[in-house]
TIKOLTI-397225 format. One line per 8 residues: their letters; for each residue x, y, z of C-alpha. Coordinates in steps of 0.1 Angstrom, whole numbers, plus 5000, padded with zeros to 4 digits. Layout:
REM residues N
a	X:Y:Z  ...
***
This chain:
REM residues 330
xxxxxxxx	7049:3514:5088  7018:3498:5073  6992:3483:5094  7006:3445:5090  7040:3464:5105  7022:3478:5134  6997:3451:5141  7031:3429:5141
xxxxxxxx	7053:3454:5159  7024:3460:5187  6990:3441:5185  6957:3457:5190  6971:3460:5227  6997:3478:5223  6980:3504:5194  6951:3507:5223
xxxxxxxx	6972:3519:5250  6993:3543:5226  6958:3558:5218  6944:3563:5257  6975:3577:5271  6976:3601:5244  6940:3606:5256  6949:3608:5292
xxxxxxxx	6976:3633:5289  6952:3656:5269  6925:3651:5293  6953:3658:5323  6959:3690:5306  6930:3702:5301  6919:3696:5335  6950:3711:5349
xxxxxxxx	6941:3743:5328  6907:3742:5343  6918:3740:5380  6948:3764:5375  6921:3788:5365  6898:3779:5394  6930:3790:5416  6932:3754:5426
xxxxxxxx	6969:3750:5410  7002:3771:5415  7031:3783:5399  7041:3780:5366  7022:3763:5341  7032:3753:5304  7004:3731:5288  7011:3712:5256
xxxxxxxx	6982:3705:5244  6983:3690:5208  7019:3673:5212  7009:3643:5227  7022:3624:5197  7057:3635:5209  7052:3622:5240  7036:3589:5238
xxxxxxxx	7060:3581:5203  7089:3594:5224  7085:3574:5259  7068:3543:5242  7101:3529:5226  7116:3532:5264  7125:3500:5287  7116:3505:5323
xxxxxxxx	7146:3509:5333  7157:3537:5305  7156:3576:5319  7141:3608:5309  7152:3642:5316  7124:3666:5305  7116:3704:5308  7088:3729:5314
xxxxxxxx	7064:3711:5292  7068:3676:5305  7036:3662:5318  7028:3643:5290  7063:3627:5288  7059:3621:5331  7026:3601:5321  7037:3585:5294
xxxxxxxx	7069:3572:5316  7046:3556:5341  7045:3589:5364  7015:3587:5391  6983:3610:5373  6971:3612:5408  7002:3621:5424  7006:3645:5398
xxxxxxxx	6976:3663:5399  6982:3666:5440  7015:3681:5434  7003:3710:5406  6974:3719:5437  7009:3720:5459  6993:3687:5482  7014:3669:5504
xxxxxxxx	7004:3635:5483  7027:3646:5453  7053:3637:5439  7076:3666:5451  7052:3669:5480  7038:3700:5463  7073:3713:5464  7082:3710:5427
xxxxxxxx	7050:3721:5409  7047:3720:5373  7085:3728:5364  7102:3707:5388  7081:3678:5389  7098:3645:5390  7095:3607:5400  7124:3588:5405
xxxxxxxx	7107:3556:5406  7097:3556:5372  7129:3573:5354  7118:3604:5349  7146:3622:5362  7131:3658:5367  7118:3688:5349  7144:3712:5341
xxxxxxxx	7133:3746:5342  7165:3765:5331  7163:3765:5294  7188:3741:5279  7194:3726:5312  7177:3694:5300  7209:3686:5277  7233:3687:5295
xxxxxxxx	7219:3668:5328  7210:3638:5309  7246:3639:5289  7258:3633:5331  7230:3605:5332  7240:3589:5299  7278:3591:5315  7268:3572:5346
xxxxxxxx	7257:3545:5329  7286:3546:5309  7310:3549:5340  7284:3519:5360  7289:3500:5329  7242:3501:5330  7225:3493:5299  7198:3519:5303
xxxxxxxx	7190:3549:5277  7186:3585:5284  7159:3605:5264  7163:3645:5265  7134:3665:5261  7136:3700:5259  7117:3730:5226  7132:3746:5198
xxxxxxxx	7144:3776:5223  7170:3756:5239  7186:3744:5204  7200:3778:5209  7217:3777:5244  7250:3772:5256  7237:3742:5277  7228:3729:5244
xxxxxxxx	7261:3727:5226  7280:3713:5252  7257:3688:5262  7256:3674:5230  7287:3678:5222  7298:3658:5255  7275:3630:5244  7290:3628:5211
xxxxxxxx	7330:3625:5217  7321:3604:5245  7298:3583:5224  7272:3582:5254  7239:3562:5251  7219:3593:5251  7189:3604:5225  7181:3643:5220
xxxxxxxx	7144:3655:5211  7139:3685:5202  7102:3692:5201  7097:3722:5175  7065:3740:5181  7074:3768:5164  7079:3793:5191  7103:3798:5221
xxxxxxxx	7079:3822:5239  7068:3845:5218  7096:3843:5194  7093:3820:5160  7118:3794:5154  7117:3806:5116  7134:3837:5128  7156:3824:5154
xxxxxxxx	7170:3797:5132  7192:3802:5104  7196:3764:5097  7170:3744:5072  7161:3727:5111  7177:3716:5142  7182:3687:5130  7209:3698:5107
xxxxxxxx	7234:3710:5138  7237:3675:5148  7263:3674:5112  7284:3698:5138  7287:3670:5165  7298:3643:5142  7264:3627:5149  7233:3617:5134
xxxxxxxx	7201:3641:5131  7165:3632:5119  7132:3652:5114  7096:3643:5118  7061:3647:5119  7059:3653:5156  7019:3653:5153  7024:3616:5137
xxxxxxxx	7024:3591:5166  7036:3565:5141  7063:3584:5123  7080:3594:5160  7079:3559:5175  7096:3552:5148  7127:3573:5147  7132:3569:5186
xxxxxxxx	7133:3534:5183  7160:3538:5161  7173:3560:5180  7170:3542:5215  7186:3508:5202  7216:3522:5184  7221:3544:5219  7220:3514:5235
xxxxxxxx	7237:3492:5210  7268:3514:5213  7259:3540:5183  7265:3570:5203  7237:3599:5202  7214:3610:5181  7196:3648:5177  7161:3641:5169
xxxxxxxx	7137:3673:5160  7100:3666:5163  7078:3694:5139  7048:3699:5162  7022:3730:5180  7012:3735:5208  6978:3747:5214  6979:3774:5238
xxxxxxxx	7006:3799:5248  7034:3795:5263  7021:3797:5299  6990:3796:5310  6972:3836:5305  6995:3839:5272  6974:3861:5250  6995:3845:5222
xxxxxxxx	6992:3882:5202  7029:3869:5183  7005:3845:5160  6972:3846:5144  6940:3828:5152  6937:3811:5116  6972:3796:5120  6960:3779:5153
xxxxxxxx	6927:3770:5138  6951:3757:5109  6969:3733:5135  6938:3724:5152  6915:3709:5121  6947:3693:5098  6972:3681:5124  6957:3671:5157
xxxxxxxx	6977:3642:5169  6949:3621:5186  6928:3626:5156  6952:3613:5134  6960:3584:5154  6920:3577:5155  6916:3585:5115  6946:3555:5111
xxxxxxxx	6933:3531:5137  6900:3532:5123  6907:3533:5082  6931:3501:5090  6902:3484:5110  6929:3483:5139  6899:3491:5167  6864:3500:5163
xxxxxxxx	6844:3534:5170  6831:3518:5198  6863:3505:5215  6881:3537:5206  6850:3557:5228  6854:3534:5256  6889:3544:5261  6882:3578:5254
xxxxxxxx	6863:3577:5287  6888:3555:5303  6913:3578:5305  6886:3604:5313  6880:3585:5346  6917:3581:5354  6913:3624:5355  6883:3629:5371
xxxxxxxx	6897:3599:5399  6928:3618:5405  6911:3653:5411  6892:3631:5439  6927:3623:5451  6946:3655:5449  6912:3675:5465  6914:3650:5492
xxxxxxxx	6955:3653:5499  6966:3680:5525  6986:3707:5520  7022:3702:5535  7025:3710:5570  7042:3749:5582  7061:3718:5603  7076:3707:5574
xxxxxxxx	7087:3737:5557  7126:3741:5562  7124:3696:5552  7147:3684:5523  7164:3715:5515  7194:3700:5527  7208:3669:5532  7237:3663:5560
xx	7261:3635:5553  7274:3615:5584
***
């Protein structure tokens, strides 16, 4: 879109908060990495850092009421959804203030109240949970949409084919995203692929698949809202694959010795979302430098405000322990 389209489509408004949650969810990360290494958070922990352009492009096309089902590297798609940052941050130090009451952690987080649905941590498992979501809208005759999240490692699961290919002889109102950062652990997607992309098996399904610039915030907005309204217009599915990198390894204390340091640096200096975003803001006179810093430190303040809040939470109670593992039906 040019900047008449976007101006149009969102107002200065609208371009603003697209540019500070991507800040916030970068800032959340980093922090997290910071207090996981200060042995202040638990558990698993899979950063991605430098895809916030698939999550704020992804979510922002959403109504309230649509649903996401998301996997091991879902905080920015959580905040982007409307997720609590402060809850959040209480649950990855495992406080009793968050959302799972530091049950869930990083790979189970979820918050029904928003429509995030949970974080999947079986590979794959993402697919085929939100093909049951789209189908209890269908069945409850709902209107809403159900996104899928999940990396290029689960475009080669069993979960994934049937899942998908649920959602497509049903016709459910369901969008796929594969994020593509290249890697599924340690393994390159350019070796564990044989097709041009991912988005080429969706001609297997009957159904429509897209590429894009995952590190464009623009260019994914885009093809999810296209994506969103045919869903919910009665267009069946569609398998989206976003082209993007993440940062750091695959969990936190990956040495990352499967790729080299010039390729990161590569990813870094030419295709850094927020940069990006910033570059076409200001070169289309969208925001100023000033404005653009003072939501830099907005969503800075959201952070260092939620730490306050999570350091302040208790941890759960030895009382509580055996609580909500089961649930007894009178």
């Amino acid at each position: 879109m040019t900047k008449t389209d976007y101006l149009a489509k969102h107002g200065k408004e609208g371009i603003g908060r697209m540019y500070f949650m991507m800040n916030e969810i970068r800032d959340f990360e980093e922090n997290i990495l910071q207090m996981y290494q200060k042995n202040l958070c638990y558990g698993g922990m899979h950063l991605g850092v430098g895809e916030e352009a698939c999550a704020v492009g992804s979510i922002f096309p959403l109504r309230e009421e649509d649903k996401i089902v998301t996997y091991h590297r879902g905080h920015g798609h959580s905040i982007a959804k409307g997720a609590s940052v402060k809850r959040m941050v209480a649950e990855l130090m495992a406080r009793d203030d968050g959302l799972c009451r530091g049950r869930g952690g990083s790979i189970h987080i979820l918050d029904m109240s928003c429509g995030q649905l949970g974080a999947q941590g079986i590979v794959g498992a993402q697919v085929t949970v939100a093909a049951g979501v789209a189908l209890s809208a269908r069945l409850r005759n709902l209107s809403y949409v159900t996104l899928s999240l999940f990396g290029d490692g689960a475009s080669n699961s069993a979960q994934f084919h049937e899942g998908i290919n649920l959602a497509a002889i049903m016709n459910l109102p369901v969008v796929f995203i594969c994020l593509n950062n290249g890697y599924a652990v340690t393994f390159s997607s350019e070796k564990s692929i044989k097709a041009k992309s991912v988005a080429d098996r969706a001609i297997g399904y009957g159904i429509e698949g897209v590429q894009a610039d995952g590190n464009d915030v623009c260019a994914v907005y885009d093809v999810v809202e296209h994506a969103v309204e045919k869903a919910r217009n009665g267009g069946g599915p569609t398998l989206i694959e976003l082209i993007t990198y993440r940062w750091y390894g695959h969990y936190v204390g990956d040495p990352c010795n499967y790729r080299t340091r010039e390729e990161e640096a590569h990813w870094k200096e030419h295709n850094d979302p927020i940069k990006r975003f910033k570059n076409f803001i200001l070169e289309n006179e969208i925001l100023t430098e000033v404005e653009l810093q003072n939501m830099e430190r907005g969503a800075q303040a959201v952070i260092d405000e939620a730490n306050a809040f999570a350091l302040a939470s208790p941890p759960p109670s030895i009382e509580d322990m055996y609580s909500d593992l089961y649930y007894v039906h009178n």
